[in-house]
N, C-alpha and C positions, 0 to 999 in steps of 0.2 A: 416499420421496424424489422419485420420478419426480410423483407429484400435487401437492408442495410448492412446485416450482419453478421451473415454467411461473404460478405463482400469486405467488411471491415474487419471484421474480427481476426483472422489471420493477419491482416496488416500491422494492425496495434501490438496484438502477439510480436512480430516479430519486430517492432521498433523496441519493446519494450527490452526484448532478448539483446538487441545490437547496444540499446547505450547505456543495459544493466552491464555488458561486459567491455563495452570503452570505460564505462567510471572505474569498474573495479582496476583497469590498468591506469583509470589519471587518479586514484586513489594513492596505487603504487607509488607512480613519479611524484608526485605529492601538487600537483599540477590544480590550482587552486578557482582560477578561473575558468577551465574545463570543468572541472567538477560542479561548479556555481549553474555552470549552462545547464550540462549534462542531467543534473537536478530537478532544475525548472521544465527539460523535456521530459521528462520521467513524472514530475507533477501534472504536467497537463494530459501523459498518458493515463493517469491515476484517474484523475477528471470524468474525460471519458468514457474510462471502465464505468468508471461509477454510475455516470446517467446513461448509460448502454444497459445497467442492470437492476435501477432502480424501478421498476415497472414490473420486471418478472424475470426469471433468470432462463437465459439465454440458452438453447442447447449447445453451441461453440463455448460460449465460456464455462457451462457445467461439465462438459468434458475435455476441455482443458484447465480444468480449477488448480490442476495440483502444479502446473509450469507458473501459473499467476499467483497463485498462493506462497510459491517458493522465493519468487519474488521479493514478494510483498514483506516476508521474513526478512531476509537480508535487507532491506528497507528499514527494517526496525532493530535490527542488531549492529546497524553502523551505529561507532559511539565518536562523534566528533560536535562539534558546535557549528551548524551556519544554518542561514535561517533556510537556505534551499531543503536542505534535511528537515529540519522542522518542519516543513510545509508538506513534505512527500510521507510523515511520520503522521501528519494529522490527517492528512487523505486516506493512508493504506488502514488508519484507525477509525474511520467513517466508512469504509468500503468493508470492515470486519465488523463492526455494530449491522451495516447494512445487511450482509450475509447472517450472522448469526440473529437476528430479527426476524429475517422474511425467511431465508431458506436454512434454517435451523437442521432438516434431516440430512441434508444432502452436506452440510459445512461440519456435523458433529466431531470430525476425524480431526480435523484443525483444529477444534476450539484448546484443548489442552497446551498446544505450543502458543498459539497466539494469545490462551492468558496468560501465560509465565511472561512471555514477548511485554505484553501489554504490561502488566505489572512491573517486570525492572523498568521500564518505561519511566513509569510513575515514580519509584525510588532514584534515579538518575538524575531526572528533573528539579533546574531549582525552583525557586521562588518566585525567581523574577514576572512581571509582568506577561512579558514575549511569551513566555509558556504557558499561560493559562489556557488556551487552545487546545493544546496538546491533551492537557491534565485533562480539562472537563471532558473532551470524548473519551479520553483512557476510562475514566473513571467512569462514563458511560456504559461504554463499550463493556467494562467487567462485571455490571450492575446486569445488561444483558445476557452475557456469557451463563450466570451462575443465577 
């Protein structure tokens, strides 16, 4: 792991950087099946992260948290419907239970945005089936926070 991630970790960074700023422009054009992709990459970089830090946190991603973190926000304050979104909303919400769990002192700066984050979250959400994912880590995820 320690040879993987000084080698990967920049890479991911900077995928994440290039098609966080291509969606915000197919967001723009309103470009429906770019976005759909664009999502699904953005999910699989969430992934990833995720089992890249689920072990012990990384010295590249602890001093890069605040570029991944900012992210991760904007991931959670798009408000439109598709399940691409949902899927990157239920990662970057398993990736903040993950942090605020294990590395609690180093993540305490975030946890105030990402509970507000995570709560409209919850009030936003309907009912339906498709979003129970979402809800039970939201609802996780704030059990942890507080």
């Amino acid at each position: 792991m320690l040879l993987v991630i000084p080698i990967t970790g920049p890479v991911i960074l900077g995928m994440m950087k290039t098609y966080a700023g291509y969606l915000g422009g197919l967001l723009k054009v309103g470009n429906k099946e770019g976005e759909s992709i664009t999502l699904e990459l953005i999910g699989l970089i969430l992934h990833i992260f995720y089992s890249l830090n689920c072990i012990d946190l990384p010295e590249f991603f602890e001093d890069h948290m605040n570029e991944w973190m900012t992210y991760y926000k904007a991931l959670l304050e798009l408000n439109y419907n598709s399940e691409s979104l949902r899927k990157c909303k239920t990662r970057v919400i398993k990736v903040v239970t993950l942090y605020s769990e294990k590395y609690a002192s180093d993540f305490k700066n975030y946890l105030p945005s990402f509970f507000t984050l995570i709560y409209n979250q919850i009030e936003q959400t309907s009912m339906e089936p498709e979003y129970d994912k979402v809800v039970c880590l939201s609802n996780n995820s704030l059990w942890q926070i507080f």
